[in-house]
ROKEKOL-271545 format. One record per residue: x, y, z of N, C-alpha, C in turn; residue in one letter. Coordinates in steps of 0.02 Angstrom, whole numbers, plus 50000, padded with zeros to 5 digits. Each point is the difference from the previous one (the first is absolute). Last residue first. Example, Ala and Ser with C-alpha at 12.3 -4.5 7.8 and 13.67 -1.06 7.14 Angstrom:
! ROKEKOL-271545
506424988850354500425005950003499615005550037s;500154971449996499555005950000500455006050000a;
//
This chain:
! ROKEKOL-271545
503475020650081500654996949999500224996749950x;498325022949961500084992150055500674996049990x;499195022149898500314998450051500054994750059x;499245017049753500104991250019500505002150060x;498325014149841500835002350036500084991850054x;498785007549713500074998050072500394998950051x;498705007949752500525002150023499794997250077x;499294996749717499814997950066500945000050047x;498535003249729500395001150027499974998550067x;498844993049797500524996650031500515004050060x;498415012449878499834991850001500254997350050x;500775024849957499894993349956499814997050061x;500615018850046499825003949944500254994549960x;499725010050296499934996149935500105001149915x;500445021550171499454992549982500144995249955x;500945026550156500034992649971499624996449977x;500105026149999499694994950018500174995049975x;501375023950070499674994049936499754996850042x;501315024650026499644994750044499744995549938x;502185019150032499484997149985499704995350022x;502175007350025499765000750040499124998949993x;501785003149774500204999250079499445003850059x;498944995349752500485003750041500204998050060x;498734984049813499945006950019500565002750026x;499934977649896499295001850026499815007250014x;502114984349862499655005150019499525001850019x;500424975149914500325007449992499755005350051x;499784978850056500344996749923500295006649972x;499804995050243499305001749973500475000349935x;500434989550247500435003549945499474999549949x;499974999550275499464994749939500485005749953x;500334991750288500395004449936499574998649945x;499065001350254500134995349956500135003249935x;499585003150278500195001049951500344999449932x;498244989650230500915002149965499885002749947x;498764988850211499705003649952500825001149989x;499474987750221499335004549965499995002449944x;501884990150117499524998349981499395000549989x;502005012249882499924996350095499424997049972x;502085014549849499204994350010499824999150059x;501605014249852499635004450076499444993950004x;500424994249755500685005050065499375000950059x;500514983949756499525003650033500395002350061x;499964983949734500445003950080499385003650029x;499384986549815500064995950040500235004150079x;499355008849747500564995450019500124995550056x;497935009849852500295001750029500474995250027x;498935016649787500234992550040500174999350057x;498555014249796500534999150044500174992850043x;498665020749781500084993950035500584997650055x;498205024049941500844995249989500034993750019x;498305020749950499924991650017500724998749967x;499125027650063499834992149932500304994550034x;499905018150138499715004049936499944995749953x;500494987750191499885006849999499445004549970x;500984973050081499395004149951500005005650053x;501464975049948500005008650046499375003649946x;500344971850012500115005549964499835007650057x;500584970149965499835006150043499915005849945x;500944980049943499464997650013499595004750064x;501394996449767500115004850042499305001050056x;500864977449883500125006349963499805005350063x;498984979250075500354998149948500105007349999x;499944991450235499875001849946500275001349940x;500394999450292500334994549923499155004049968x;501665001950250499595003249956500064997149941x;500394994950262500064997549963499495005749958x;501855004850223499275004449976500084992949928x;500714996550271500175000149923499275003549960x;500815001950287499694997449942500264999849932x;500545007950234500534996449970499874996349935x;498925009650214500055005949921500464999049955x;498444983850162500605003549996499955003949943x;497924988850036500324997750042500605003050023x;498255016049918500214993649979500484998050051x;497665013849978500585000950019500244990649988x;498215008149875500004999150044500674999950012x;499035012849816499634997550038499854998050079x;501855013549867499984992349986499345001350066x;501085020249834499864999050070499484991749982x;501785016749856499614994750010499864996250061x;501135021949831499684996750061499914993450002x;501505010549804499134999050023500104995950076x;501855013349806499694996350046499435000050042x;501485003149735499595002850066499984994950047x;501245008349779500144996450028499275002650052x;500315009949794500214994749971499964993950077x;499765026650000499504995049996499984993849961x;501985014150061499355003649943499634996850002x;501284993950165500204998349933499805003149929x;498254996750229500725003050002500364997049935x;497284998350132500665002349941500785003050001x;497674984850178500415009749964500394996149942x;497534986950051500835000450001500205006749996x;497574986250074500375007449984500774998849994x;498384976149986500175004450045500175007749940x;499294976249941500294999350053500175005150032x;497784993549848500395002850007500704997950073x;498744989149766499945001450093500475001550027x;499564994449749499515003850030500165001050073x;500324976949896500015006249962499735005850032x;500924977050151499925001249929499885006449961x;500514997750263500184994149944499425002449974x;501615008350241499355000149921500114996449954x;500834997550248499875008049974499554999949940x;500394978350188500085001649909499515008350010x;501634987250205499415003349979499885003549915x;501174979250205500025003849939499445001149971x;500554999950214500484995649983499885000149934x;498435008550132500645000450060500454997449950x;497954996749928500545006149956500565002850044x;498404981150083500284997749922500615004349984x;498195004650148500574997250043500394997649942x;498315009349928500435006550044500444996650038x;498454985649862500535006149957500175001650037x;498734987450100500214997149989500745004649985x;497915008350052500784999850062500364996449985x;498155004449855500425004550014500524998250054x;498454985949945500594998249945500255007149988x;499054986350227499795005649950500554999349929x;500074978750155499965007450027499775003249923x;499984973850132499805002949942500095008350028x;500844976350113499725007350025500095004149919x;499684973650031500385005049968499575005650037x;499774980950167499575002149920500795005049980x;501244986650173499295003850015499845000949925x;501594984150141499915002649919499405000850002x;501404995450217499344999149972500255003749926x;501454999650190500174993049957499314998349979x;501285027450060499404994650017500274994949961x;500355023549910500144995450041499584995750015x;500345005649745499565002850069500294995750057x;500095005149715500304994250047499995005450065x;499044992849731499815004350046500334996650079x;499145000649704500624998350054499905005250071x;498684995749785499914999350048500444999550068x;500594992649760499635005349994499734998850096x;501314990049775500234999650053499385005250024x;500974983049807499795005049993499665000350059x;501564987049793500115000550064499675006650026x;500564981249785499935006150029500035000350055x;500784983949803499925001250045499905007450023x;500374989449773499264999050034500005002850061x;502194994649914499535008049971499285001350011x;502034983650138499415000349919499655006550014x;501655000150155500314990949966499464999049940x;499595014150214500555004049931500164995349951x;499514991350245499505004349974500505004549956x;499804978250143500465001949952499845005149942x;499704991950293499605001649921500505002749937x;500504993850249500094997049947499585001649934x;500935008050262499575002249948500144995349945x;501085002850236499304992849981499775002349949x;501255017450082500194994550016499304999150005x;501115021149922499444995249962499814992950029x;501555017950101499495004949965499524996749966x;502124991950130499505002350029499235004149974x;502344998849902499594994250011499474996850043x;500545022549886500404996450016499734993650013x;499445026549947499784993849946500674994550028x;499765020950110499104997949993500104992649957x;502325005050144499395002049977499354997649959x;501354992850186500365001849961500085007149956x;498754983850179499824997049936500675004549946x;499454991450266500305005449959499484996349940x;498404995150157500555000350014500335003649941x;497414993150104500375004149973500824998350021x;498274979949961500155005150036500365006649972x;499254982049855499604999350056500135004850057x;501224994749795500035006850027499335000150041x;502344981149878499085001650057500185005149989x;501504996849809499835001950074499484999350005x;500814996949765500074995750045499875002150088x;499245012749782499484993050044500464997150045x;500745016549860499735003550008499584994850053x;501474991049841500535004450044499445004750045x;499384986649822500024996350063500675005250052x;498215010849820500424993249991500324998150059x;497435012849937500614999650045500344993949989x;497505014549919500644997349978500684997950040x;498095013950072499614995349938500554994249988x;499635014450228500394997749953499414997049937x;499835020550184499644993549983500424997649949x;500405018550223500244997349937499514992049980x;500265026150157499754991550001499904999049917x;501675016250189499694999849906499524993450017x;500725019850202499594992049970499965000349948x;501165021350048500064995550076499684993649991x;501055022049861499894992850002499954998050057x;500165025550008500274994449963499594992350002x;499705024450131499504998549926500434995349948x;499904996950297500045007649941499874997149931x;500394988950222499435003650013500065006749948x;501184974650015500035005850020499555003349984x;500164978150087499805000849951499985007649988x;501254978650150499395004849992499955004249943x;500584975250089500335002849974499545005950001x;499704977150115500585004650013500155005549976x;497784987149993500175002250081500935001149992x;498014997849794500475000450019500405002950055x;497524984149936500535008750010500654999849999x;498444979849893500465001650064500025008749989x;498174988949804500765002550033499925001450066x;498114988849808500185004550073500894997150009x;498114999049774500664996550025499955005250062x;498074994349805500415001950037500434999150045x;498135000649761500824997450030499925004550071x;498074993849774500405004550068500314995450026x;499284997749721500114997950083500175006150055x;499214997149704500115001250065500044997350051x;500514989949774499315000050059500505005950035x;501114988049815499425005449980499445001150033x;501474978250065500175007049944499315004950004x;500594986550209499514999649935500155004949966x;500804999150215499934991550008499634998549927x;502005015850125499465001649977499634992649969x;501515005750213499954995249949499545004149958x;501695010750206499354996949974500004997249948x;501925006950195500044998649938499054999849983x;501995014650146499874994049998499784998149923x;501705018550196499714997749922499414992650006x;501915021350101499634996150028499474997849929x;502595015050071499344997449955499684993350061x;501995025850012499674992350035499414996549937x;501745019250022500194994049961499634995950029x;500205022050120500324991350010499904995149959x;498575019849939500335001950061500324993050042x;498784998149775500645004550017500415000450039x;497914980349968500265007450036500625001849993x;498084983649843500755001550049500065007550021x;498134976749945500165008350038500674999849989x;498614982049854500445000550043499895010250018x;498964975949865499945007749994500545000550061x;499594978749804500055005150062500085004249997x;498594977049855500475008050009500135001850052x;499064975149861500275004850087500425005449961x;498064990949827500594997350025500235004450060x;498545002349758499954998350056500704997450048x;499505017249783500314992450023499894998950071x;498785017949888500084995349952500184993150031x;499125018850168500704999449952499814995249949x;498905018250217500114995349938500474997149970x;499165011950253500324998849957499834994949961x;499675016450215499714997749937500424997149959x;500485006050279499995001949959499544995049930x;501295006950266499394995849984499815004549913x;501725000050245499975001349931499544994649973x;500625006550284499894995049934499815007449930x;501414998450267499645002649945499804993549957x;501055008450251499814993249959499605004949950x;501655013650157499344997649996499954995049954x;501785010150186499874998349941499474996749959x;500975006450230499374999649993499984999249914x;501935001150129499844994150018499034999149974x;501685015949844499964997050068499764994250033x;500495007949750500614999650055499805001550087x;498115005549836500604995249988500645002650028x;497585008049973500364999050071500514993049998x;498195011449835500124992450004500575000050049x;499075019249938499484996750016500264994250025x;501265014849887500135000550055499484997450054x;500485002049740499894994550021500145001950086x;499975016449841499354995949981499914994450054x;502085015449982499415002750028499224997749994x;501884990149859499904998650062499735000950043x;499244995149780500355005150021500164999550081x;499304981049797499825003550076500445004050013x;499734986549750500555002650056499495005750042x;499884977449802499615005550040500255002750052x;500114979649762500365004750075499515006350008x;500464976849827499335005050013500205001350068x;501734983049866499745001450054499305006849966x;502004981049889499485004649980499694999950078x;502494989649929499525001950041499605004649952x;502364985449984499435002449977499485000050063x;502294988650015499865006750020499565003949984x;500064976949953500325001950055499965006850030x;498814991349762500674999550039499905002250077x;498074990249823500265005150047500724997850010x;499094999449720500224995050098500095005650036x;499085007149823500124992349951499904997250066x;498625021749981500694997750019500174992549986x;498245014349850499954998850073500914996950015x;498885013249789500505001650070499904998650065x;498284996649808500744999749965500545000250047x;497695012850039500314996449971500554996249956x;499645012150263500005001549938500224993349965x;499115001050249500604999449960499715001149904x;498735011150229500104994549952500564999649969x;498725013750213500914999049983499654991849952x;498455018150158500184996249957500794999049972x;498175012150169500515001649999500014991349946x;497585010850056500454998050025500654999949966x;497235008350034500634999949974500414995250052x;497815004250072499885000549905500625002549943x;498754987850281500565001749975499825002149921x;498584990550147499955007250028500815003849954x;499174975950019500315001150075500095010949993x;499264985649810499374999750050500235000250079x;501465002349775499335007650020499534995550051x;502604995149957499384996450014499545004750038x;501585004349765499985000650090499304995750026x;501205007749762500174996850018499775001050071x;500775020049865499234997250019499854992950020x;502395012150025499834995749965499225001150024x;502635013349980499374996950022499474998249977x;502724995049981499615006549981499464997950037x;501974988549850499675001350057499815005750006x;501274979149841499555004849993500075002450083x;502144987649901499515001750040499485003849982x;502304986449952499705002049993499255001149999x;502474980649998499265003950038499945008749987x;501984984449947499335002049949499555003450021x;501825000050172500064998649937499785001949935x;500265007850301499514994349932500385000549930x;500665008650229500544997349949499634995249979x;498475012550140500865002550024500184993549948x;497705015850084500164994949962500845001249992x;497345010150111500864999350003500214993949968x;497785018349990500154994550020500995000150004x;498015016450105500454998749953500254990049993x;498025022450149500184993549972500354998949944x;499285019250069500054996850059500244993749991x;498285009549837500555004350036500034994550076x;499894987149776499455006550010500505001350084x;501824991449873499384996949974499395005350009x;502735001949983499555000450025499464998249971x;502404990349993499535003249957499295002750054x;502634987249920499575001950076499755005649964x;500864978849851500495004550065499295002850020x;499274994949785500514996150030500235003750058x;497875000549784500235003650065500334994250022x;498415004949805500734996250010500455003750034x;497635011250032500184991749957500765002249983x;497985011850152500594999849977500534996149992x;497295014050081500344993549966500605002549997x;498785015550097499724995350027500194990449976x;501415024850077499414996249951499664993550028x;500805018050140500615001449953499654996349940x;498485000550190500445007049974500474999549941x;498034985350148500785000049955500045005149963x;498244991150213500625002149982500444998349947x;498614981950100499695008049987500085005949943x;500684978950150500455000349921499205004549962x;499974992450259499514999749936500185000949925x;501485005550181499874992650004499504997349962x;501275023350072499534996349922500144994149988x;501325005050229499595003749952499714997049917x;500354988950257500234999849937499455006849953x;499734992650237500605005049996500355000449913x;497604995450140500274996749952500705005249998x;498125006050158500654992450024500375000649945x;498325018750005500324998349981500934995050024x;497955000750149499835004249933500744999849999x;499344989950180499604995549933500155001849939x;501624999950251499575003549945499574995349943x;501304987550138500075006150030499365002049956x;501074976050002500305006449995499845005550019x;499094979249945500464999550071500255006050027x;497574996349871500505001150002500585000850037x;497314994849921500354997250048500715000250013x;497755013449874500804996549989500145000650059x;497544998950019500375005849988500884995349971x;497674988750065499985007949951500185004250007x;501044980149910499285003350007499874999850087x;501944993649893499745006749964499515001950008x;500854979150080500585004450010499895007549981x;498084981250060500505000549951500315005550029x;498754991750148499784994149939500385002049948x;500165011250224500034992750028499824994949943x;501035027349982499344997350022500254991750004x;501235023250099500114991949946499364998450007x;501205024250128499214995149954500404994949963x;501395015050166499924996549960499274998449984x;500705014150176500814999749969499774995349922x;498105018950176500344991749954500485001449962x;498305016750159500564999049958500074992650003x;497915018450057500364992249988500614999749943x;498475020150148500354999549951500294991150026x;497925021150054500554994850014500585000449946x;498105019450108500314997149965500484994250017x;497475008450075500695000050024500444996849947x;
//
């Protein structure tokens, strides 16, 4: 005779994980709402030195920086990781040598950001009375020891919420983690804008620390005073200093469950929601173009892997000299400009101007590569 036993919960009675995760939240499989939290993922590169203002790092992750000075920046991703937690990258930011900042001012900031789509965050039942408690639990290194904060802010009402951890030993890994209030006034719209940046400061002058943010309240926006409070590390101030991040991972519940480790295909496919690298280096092909102009001008398909966030994307193209070429009847070199038509999010049509003549109005060519260095990608994160 068939049965069946249902249960709202398992907790075992000697640890939180064994032998099953003990979680406040709901689901086991994929809790972690931070994408390439494993700094996995990097598409655009993997290094990139004397860097100022706002920069993407590995995908998903950018840093932010607002009226530095000297300062200047390596970043990129890093072999650097604590391989005995399963980790074999991570997200880095060193100050370049020679260009550390003399003095923080007031309005200086260096942050490492990460933006939740809103349709992402509808888990977290903000703006009601059920608003859920979360924690963020993460890896981290640094050169300079000393209190850093991290903070939430929500878009939707200018709200932040923030605290602080210590790192307690240069050049040691540590795990961190911090639990957040829900937010029981403000809600969080249910489409493909900004709905949670979570922000890790490296750097913050005192215009960014003076507010508690123990609770959620205004903040303005993301970088106000509410965004660093209690952070004192004086991180940018010597060229020695680094800074290097890996494991991040923020789940409902007031438990900080193991890193939920995923495939390093689902990593990419949730990655290219937001920017997907078409091709890079010699040889590969990007598609069939027609001809029109006498075959001086064409356009090529291009169907994107994974559907993108909006069709509001940017196309980035760079290589040295003519870093495409049309191949007919012979090998033209070409370029391509950046425009593009009839886009959505699945795929657009993309202008490439070929150095001379490829063939006849209405003709067909094969796009490809045609250097090293060449590398074409349609970026659409915030």
């Amino acid at each position: 005779m068939p049965s069946e036993l249902r249960v709202d919960k398992v907790s075992s009675t000697t640890s939180p994980y064994d032998p099953v995760f003990s979680t406040t939240g709901g689901a086991l499989s994929h809790r972690n709402m931070i994408d390439n939290g494993a700094m996995a993922i990097a598409q655009r590169w993997t290094t990139n030195a004397d860097r100022h203002g706002d920069d993407y790092i590995v995908d998903r992750w950018k840093t932010e920086m607002t009226n530095e000075d000297q300062l200047r920046v390596t970043i990129g991703q890093s072999g650097t990781a604590p391989n005995d937690q399963g980790f074999v990258n991570s997200l880095y930011v060193s100050v370049d040598s020679g260009d550390a900042e003399t003095a923080i001012a007031a309005d200086e900031y260096v942050k490492i950001v990460t933006y939740l789509e809103g349709l992402d965050c509808q888990r977290l039942r903000y703006g009601t009375s059920n608003a859920q408690t979360t924690t963020l639990s993460f890896w981290v290194r640094a050169k300079l020891a000393g209190t850093y904060a991290v903070s939430l802010y929500q878009t939707d009402g200018n709200q932040s919420i923030g605290g602080t951890y210590t790192i307690n030993a240069a050049d040691t890994w540590e795990k961190k983690s911090l639990t957040f209030a829900g937010n029981t006034v403000n809600t969080i719209a249910d489409d493909n804008t900004k709905g949670i940046q979570v922000q890790f400061t490296l750097m913050a002058g005192s215009n960014y620390t003076a507010t508690s943010n123990t609770s959620w309240g205004a903040n303005n926006s993301h970088a106000a005073g509410k965004m660093a409070h209690g952070h004192t590390a004086a991180w940018g101030t010597s060229d020695t200093h680094d800074f290097y991040i890996t494991g991040v991972q923020w789940e409902l519940g007031s438990v900080a469950t193991p890193f939920e480790h995923r495939s390093h295909a689902e990593y990419l496919a949730k990655c290219q929601r937001y920017c997907e690298l078409l091709v890079e280096g010699d040889d590969q092909g990007l598609g069939i173009a027609l001809e029109y102009n006498n075959g001086s001008s064409l356009f090529v398909q291009v169907w994107f892997r994974t559907a993108k966030r909006s069709d509001q994307y940017s196309i980035t193209a760079m290589g040295s000299g003519n870093y495409l070429r049309a191949r007919r009847t012979n090998n033209i070199g070409a370029t391509a400009d950046g425009t593009f038509h009839n886009r959505s999010t699945g795929g657009m049509l993309m202008y490439v101007q070929s150095a001379s003549d490829v063939g006849i109005d209405g003709g067909a060519a094969w796009i490809e590569t045609n250097a090293p260095s060449a590398k074409i990608f349609v970026d659409d994160d915030f």
